[in-house]
C-alpha positions as CSV (number, residue, x, y, z in Angstrom):
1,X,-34.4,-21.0,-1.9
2,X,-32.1,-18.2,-3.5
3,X,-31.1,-15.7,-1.6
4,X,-30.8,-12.7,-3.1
5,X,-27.8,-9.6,-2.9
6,X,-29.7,-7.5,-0.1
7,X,-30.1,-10.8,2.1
8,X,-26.3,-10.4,2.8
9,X,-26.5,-6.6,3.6
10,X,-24.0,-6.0,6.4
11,X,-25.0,-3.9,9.4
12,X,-23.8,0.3,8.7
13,X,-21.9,2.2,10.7
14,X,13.7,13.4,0.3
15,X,11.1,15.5,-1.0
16,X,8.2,15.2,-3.3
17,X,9.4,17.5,-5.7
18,X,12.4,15.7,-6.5
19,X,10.6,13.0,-7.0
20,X,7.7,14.6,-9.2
21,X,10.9,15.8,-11.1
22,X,12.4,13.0,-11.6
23,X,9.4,10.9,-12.4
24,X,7.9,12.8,-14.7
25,X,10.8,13.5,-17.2
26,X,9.7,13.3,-20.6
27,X,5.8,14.2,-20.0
28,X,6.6,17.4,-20.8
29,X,2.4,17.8,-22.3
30,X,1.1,17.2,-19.0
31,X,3.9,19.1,-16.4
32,X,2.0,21.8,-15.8
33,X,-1.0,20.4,-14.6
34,X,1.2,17.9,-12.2
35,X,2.7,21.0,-10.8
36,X,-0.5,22.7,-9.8
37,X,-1.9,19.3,-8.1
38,X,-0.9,20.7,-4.9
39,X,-2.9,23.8,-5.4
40,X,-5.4,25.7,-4.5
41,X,-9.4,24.4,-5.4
42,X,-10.5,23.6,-8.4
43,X,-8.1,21.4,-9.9
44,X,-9.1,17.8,-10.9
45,X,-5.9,16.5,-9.2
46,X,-4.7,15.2,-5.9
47,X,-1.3,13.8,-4.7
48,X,-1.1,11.6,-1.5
49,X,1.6,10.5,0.4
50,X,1.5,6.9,1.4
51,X,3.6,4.7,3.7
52,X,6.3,3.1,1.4
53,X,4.6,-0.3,2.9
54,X,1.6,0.9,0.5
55,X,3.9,0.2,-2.9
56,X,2.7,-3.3,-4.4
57,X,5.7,-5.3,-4.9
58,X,4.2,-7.4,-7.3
59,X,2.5,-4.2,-9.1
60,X,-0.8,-4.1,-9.6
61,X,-2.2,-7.2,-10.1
62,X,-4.8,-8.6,-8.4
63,X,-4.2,-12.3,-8.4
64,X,-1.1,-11.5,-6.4
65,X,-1.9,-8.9,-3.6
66,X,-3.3,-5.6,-5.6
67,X,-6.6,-4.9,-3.8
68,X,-6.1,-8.2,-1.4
69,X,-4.1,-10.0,1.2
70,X,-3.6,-8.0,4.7
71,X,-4.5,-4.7,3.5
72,X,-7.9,-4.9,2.0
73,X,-9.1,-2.1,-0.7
74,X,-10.7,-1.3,-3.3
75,X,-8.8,-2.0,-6.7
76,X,-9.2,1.1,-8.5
77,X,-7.7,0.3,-12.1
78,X,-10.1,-3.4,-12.1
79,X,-13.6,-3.7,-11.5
80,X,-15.0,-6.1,-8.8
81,X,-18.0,-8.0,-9.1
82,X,-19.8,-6.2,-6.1
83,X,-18.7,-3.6,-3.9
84,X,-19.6,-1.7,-0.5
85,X,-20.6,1.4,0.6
86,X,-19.8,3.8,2.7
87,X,-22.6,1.9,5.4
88,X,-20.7,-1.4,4.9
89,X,-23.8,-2.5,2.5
90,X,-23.1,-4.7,-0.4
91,X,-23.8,-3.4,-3.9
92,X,-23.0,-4.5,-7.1
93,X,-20.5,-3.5,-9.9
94,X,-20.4,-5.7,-12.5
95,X,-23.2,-8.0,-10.8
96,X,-26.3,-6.3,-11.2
97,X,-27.5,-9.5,-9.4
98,X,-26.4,-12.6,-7.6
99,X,-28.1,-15.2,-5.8
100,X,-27.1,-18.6,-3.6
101,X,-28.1,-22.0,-3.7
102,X,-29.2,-23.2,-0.3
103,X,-26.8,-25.4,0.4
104,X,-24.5,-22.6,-0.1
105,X,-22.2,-24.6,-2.5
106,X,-23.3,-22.7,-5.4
107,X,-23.2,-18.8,-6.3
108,X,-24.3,-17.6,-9.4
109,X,-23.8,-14.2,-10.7
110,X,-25.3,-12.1,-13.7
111,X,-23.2,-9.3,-15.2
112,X,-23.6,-6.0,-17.2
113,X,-23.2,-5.9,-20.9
114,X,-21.4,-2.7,-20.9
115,X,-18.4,-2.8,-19.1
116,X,-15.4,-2.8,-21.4
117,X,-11.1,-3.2,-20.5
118,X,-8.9,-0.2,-21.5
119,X,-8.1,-2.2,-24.2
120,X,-11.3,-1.6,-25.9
121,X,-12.2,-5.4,-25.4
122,X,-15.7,-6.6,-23.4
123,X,-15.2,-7.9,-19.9
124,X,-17.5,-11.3,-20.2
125,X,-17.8,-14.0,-18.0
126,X,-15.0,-15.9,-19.3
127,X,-12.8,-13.2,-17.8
128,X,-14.2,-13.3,-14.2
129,X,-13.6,-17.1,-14.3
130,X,-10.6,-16.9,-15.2
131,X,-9.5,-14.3,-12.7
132,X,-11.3,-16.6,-9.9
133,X,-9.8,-19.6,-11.2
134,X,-6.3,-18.4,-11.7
135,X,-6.3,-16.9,-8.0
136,X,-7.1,-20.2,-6.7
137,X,-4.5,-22.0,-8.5
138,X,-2.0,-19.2,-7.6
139,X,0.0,-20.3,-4.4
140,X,1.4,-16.8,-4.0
141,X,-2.1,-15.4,-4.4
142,X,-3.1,-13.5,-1.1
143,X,-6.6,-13.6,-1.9
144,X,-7.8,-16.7,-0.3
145,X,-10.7,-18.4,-2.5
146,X,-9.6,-22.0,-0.9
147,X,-13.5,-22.5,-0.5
148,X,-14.0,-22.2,-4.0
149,X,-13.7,-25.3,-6.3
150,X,-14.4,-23.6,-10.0
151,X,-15.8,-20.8,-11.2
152,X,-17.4,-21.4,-14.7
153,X,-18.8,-19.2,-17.1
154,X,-22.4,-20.6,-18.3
155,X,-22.6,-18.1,-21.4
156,X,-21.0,-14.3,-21.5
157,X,-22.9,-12.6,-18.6
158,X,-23.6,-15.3,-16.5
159,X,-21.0,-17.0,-13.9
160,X,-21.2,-19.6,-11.3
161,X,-18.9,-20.2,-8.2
162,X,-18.7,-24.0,-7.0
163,X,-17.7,-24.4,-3.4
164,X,-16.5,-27.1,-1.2
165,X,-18.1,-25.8,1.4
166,X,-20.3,-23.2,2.7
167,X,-18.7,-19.8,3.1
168,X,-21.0,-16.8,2.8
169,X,-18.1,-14.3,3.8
170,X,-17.0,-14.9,0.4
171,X,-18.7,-11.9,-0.8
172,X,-16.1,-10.0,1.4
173,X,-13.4,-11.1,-0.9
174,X,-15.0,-10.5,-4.0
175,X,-16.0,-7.1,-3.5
176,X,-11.9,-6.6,-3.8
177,X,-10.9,-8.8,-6.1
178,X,-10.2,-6.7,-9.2
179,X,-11.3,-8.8,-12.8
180,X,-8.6,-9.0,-15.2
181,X,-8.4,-10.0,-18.8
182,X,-8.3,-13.0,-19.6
183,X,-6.6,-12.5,-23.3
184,X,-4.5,-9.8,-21.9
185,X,-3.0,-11.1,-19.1
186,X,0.5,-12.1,-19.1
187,X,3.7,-11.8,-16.4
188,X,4.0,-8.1,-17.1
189,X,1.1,-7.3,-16.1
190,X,1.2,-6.0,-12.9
191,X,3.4,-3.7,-14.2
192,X,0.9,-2.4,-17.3
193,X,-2.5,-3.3,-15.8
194,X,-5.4,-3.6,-17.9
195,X,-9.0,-2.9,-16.3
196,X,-12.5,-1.9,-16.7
197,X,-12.4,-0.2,-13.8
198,X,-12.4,4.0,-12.7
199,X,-8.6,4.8,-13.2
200,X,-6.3,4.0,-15.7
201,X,-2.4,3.7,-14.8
202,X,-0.9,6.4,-16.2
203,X,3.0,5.7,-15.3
204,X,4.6,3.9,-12.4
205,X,8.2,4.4,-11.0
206,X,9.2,2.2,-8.5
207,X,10.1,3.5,-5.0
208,X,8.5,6.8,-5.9
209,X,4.9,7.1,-7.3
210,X,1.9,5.7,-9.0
211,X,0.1,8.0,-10.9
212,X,-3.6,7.3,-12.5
213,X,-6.0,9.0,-14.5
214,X,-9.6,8.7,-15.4
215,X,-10.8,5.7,-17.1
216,X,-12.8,7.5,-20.3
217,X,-14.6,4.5,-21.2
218,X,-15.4,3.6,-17.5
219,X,-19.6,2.3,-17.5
220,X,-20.2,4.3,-14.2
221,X,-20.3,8.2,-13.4
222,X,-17.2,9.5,-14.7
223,X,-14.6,10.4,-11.7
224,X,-14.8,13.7,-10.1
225,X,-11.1,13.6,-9.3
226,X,-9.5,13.1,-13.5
227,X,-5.9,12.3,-11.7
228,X,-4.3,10.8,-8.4
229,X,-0.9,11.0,-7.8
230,X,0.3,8.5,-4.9
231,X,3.6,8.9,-3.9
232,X,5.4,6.6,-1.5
233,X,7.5,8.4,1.5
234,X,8.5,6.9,5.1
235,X,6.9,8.8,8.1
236,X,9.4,11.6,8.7
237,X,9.4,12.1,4.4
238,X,5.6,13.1,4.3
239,X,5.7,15.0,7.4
240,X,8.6,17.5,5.3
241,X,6.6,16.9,2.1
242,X,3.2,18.6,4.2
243,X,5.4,20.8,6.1
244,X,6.8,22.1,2.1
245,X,2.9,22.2,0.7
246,X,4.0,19.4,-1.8
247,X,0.9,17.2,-1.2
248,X,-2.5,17.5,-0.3
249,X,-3.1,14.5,1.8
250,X,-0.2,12.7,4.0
251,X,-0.4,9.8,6.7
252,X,0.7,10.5,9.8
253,X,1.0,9.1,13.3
254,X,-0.2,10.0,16.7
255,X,3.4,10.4,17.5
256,X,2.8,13.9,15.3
257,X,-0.6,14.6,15.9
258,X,0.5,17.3,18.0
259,X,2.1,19.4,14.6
260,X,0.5,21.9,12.8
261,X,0.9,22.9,9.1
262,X,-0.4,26.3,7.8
263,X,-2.9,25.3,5.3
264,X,-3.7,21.8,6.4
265,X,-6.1,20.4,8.9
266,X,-5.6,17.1,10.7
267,X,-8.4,14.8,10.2
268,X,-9.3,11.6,11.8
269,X,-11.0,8.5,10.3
270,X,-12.9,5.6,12.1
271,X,-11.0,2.3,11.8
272,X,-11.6,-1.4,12.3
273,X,-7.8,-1.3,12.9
274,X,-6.9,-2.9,16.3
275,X,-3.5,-3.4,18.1
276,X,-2.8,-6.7,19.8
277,X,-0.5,-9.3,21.1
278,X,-0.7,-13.1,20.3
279,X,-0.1,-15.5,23.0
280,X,0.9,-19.0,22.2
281,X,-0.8,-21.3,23.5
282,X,1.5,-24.6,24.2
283,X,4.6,-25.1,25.6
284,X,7.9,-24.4,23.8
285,X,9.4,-27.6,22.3
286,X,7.1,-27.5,18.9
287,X,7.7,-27.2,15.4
288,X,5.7,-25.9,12.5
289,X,6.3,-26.4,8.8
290,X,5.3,-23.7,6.3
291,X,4.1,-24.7,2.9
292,X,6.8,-23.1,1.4
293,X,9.5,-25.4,4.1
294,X,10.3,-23.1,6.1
295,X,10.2,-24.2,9.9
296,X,8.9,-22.3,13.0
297,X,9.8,-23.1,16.8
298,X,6.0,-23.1,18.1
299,X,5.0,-22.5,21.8
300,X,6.1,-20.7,24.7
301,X,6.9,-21.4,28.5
302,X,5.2,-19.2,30.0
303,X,2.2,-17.9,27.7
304,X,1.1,-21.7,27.7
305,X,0.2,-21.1,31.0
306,X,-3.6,-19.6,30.7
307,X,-3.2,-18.0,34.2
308,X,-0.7,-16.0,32.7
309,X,-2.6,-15.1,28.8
310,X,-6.0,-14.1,31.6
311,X,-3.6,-11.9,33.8
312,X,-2.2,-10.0,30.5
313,X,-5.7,-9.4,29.8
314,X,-6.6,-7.9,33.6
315,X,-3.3,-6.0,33.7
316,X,-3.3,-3.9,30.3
317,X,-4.2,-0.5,31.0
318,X,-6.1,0.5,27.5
319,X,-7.1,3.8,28.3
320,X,-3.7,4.8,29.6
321,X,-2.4,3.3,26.2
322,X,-4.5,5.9,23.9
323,X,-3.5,8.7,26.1
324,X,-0.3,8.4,26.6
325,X,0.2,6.6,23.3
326,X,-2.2,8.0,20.8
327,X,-3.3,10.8,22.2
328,X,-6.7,10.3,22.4
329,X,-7.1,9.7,18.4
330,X,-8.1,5.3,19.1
331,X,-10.2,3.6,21.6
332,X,-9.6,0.4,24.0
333,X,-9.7,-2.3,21.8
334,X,-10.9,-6.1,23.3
335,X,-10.7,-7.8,19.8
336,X,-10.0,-7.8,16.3
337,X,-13.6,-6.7,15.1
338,X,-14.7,-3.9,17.7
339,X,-18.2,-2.7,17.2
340,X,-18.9,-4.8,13.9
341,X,-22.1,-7.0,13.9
342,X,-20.0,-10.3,14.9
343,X,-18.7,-8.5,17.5
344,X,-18.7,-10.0,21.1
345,X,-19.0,-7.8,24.5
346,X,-18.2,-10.9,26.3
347,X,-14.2,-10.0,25.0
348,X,-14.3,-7.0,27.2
349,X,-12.4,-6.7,30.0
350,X,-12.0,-3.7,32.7
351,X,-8.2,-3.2,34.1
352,X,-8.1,-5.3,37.6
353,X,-4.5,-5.4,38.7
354,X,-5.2,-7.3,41.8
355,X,-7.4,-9.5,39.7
356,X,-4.3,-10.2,37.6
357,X,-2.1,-10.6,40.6
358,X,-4.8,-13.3,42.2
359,X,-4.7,-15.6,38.9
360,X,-0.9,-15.7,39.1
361,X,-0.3,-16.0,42.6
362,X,-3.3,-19.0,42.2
363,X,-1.2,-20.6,39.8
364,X,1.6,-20.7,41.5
365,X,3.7,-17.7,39.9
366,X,5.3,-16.4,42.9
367,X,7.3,-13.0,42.7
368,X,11.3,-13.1,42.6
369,X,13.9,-10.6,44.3
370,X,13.9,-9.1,40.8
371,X,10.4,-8.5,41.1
372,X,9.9,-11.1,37.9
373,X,7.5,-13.9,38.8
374,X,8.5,-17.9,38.6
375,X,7.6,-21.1,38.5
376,X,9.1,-24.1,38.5
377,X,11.9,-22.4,37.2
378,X,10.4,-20.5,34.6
379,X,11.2,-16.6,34.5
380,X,7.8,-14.9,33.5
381,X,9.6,-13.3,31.3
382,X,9.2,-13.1,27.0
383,X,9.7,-10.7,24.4
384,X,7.5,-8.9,22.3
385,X,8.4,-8.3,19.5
386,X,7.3,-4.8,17.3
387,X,7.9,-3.7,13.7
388,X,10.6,-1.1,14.7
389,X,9.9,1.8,11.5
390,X,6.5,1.9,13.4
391,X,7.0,4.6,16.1
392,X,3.3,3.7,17.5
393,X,4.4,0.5,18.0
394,X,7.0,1.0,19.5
395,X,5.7,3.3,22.3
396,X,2.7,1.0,22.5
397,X,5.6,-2.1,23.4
398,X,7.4,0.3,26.1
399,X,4.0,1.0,28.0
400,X,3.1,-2.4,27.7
401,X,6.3,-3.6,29.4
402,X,5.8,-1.4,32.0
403,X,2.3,-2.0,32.5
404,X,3.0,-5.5,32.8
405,X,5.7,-4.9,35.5
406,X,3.5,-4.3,37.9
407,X,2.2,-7.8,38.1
408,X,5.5,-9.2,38.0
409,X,5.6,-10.5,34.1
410,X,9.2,-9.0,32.0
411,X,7.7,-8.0,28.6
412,X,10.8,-7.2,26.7
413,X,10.4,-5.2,24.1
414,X,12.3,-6.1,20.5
415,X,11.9,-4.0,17.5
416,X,12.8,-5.6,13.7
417,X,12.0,-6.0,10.3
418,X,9.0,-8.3,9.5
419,X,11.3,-10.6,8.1
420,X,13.5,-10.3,11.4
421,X,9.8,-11.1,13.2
422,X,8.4,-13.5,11.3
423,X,10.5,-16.6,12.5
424,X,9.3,-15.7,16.2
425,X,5.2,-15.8,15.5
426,X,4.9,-18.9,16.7
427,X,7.3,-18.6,20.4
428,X,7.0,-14.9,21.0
429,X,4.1,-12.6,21.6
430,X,4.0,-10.4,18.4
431,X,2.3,-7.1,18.5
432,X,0.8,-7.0,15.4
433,X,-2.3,-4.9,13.5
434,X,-5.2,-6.3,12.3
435,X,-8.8,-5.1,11.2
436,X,-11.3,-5.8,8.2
437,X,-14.8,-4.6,7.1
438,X,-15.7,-8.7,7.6
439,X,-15.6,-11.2,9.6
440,X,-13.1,-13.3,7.8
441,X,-10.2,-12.3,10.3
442,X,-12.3,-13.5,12.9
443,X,-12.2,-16.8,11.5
444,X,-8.4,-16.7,10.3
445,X,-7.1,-16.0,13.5
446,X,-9.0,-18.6,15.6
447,X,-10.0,-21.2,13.6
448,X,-7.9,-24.0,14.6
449,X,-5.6,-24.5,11.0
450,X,-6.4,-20.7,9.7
451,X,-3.3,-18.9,8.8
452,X,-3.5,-16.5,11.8
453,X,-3.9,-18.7,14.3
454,X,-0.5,-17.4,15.7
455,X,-1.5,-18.4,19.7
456,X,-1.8,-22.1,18.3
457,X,-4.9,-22.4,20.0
458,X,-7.1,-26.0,18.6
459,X,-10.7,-26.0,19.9
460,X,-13.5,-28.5,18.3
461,X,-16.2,-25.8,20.0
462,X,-14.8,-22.6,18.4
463,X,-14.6,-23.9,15.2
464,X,-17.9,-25.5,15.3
465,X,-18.9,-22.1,15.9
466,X,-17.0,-20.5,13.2
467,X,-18.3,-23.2,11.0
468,X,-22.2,-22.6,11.8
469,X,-21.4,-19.0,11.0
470,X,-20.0,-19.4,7.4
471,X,-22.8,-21.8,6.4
472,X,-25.8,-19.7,7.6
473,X,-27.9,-18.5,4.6
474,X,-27.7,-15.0,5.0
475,X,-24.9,-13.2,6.9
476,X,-27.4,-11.6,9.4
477,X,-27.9,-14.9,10.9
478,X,-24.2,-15.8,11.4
479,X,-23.7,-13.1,13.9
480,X,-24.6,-15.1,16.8
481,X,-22.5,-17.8,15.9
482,X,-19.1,-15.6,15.8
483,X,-20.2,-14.3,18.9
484,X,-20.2,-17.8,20.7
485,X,-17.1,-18.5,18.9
486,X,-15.8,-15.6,21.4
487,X,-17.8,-16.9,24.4
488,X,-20.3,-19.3,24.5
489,X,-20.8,-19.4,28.3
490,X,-18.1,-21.8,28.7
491,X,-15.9,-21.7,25.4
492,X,-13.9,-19.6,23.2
493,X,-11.0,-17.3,23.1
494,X,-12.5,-14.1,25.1
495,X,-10.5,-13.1,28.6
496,X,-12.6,-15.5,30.7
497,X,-11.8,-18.2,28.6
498,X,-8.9,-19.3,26.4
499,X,-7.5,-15.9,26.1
500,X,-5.7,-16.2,23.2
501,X,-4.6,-12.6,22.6
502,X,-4.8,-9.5,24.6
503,X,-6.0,-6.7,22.8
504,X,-5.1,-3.3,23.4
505,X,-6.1,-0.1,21.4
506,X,-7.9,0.7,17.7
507,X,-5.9,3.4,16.0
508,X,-7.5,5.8,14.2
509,X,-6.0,6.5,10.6
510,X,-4.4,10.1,10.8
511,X,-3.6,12.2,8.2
512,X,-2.8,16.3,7.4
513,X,-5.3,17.4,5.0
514,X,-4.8,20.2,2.7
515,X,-8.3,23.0,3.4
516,X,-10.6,22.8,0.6
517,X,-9.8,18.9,-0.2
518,X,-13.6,16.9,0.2
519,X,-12.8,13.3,0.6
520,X,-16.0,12.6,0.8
521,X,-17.8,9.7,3.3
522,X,-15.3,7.0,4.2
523,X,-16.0,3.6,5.5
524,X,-14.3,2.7,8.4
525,X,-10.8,2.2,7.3
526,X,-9.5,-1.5,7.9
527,X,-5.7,-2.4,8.8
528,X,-3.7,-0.4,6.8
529,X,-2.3,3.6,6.5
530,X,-3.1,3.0,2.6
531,X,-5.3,2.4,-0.4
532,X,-8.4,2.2,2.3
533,X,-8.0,6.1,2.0
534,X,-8.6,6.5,-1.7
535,X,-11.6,3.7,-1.9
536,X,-13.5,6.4,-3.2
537,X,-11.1,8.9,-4.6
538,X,-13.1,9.4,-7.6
539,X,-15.6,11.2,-5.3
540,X,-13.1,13.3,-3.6
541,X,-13.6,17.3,-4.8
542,X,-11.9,21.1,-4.7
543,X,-13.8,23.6,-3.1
């Protein structure tokens, strides 16, 4: 039996004018219309302010990290084989079908005739092969096609991906892994991108801004918005670049919700973007290689202890977190995928203090003069560690440590750079963000070897589980099965069971809007204050 596209429907629901100056020396053709992007309606222009995070290091090139990796998004400048809309649903791009062999091992996918490259050259088959086959034999790829063997081009519009194994959130990946040329790609070329895809990239200049135009040979309805401007600005940087009218749409924080700009609005979009600490799982002493040599210290003293990971979970106070935190723009978050399809309510749990103080006190944690638990001569004491130019963050680590104080556990809090954090993700609760439109995070950071599996936590059952789920033939069957990964009735990593993280809040993405800007519908944004935003920027209008 094939199974065809809608089978695998998922279920709805300094300034900037120095650097416009500076970046756009020598365009002299085109400076008028960049200085009116900022402008009343009716221009076909836009400039957003992003988080310096947002700037691809590698450019923008797809079989590194452009469109893939931690923050998921739409390509812009490539075409994908299939896409989703606004309700999550899967459509195609360049598939205009696709189907599945039973076993799952085999996905085949037929392509339009018309879709061209900016280079004037047809985008075949022999090109999305290419693409797929070069990502998997790219070890710095952050697209992960592991589960694909080959992909193989059986004549111009037809392709076929062989897998090793069954793994229908594959068409999650796809729908943002951007198709590049096969005769025109070289190691320049995420810095001079060629694509079939809406936008065109106009200029780039490193450390300021990315500006693209419309693709005029693009197959699909041309782009209401001719020209994007994205220019890359810490937090306090776009907050004087809205605050000096120089853009029309800026990320901001709930740390500066409370501001107001003449002319702007502050808007609010739905996120699958949660806010979480990792627990490890075993006992310090452990070591973990990386594949690139590196070794971590693995395990912690008193996290290993599962009294301890349930009484985290008892003791947070989420509610009190998006108040006092976020004010009120978020809601209490109990995993990584809150109200998608594969979504568990067994991971909720209501704040019981006594509860938490019942587990430990069970367990033999018994409070110090200090007010700091121990046992056996173990402090219940650990740091948590933050990404300190995140302001959210790092109030969300303060209240934490205080909340936790109250059942006796020191949560110390320790801002650094992700390179300073990095070597602790193994020993020290971390709190990091996730969030995806799929279930593949699910799956990466429980499954027993998948590369978030930062709590070290090994269980035959929850894989099994995960495993059912990724071979099921269409994805509205696997729902069940990621559900029993997170609690079966007497497995999985939910509160009541191994408790392997301890959720805490789902931020909503925040940003000053200038009045008359239409962004049109947004999906719900995953992990990321980025290119999530501008999925469909070639929808977004003047009035």
């Amino acid at each position: 039996m094939d199974i065809t596209r809608r089978s695998f429907a998922a279920a709805g629901f300094g300034t900037l004018g120095a650097v416009l100056a500076a970046g756009l020396q020598g365009c002299a053709a085109q400076e008028d219309a960049y200085q009116g992007s900022a402008s009343a309606g009716g221009s076909s222009q836009v400039i957003v302010a992003m988080n310096t995070g947002s700037e691809p290091a590698a450019g923008f090139d797809p079989l590194v990290a452009w469109g893939c990796g931690e923050h998921v998004h739409e390509p812009l400048i490539q075409s994908t084989l299939i896409t989703t809309d606004e309700n999550l649903e899967f459509a195609g791009d360049l598939a205009t079908e696709y189907s599945c062999t039973e076993d799952g091992l085999t996905w085949t996918f037929k392509l339009r005739d018309d879709a061209r490259f900016s280079d004037g050259e047809p985008l075949d088959a022999d090109d999305v092969a290419f693409t797929v086959n070069a990502v998997i034999e790219n070890p710095a790829s952050e697209a992960d096609l592991s589960m694909v063997d080959e992909a193989v081009a059986i004549d111009a519009t037809t392709v076929e991906l062989h897998l090793n194994k069954p793994f229908n959130a594959l068409l999650y990946t796809l729908a943002v892994l951007g198709i590049v040329p096969e005769h025109a790609y070289g190691d320049d070329y995420g810095e001079h991108p060629i694509g079939s895809g809406r936008y065109l990239l106009e200029r780039w200049d490193r450390g300021q801004q990315a500006i693209f135009a419309a693709n005029p040979d693009y197959y699909g309805d041309a782009p209401l918005m001719e020209r994007v401007v994205v220019v890359f600005m810490e937090e306090d940087a776009a907050l004087a670049a809205v605050a000096a009218g120089e853009v029309d749409i800026a990320f901001t924080y709930a740390t500066h919700a409370g501001q107001s700009f003449d002319g702007y609005e502050l808007v609010s979009y739905a996120t699958v973007d949660s806010r979480g600490i990792s627990l490890p799982c075993d006992p310090s002493g452990g070591e973990r290689a990386s594949e690139d040599g590196l070794v971590y210290e693995v395990g912690n003293d008193v996290t290993c202890d599962i009294a301890v990971r349930r009484a985290i979970n008892y003791a947070v106070d989420r509610d009190a977190v998006i108040e006092g935190v976020l004010s009120g723009y978020g809601k209490p978050a109990y995993s990584v995928s809150d109200g998608m399809p594969w979504s568990s309510d067994d991971m909720r749990v209501d704040l019981d203090r006594d509860a938490a103080r019942a587990l430990l006190d069970e367990a033999g944690w018994a409070e110090g003069e200090d007010g700091v638990r121990e046992k056996d001569g173990v402090r219940a004491s650990f740091e948590v560690w933050y990404s300190s130019d995140d302001s959210v963050r790092q109030a969300m680590a303060n209240e934490l440590a205080n909340q936790l104080a109250e059942i006796g556990i020191e949560a110390q809090p320790r801002g650094g750079s992700w390179d300073e954090i990095y070597p602790h993700q193994y020993a020290q609760p971390v709190l990091w963000g996730w969030g995806s439109n799929s279930p593949i995070e699910v799956y990466a950071l429980n499954y027993s070897t998948g590369w978030g599996n930062y709590a070290g936590y090994e269980s035959d059952v929850v894989d099994g589980h995960l495993d059912d789920a990724l071979a099921r033939p269409e994805i509205a069957d696997s729902y069940g099965d990621w559900k029993l990964a997170q609690w079966d009735g007497a497995d999985g990593i939910a509160p009541q069971g191994a408790a392997t993280w301890a959720w805490i809040a789902n931020v909503d993405h925040l940003y000053f809007k200038r009045a008359g800007l239409s962004v049109a519908a947004q999906k719900p944004h995953p992990h990321g204050h980025g290119w999530s935003l501008v999925n469909n920027v070639d929808r977004w209008s003047w009035s």
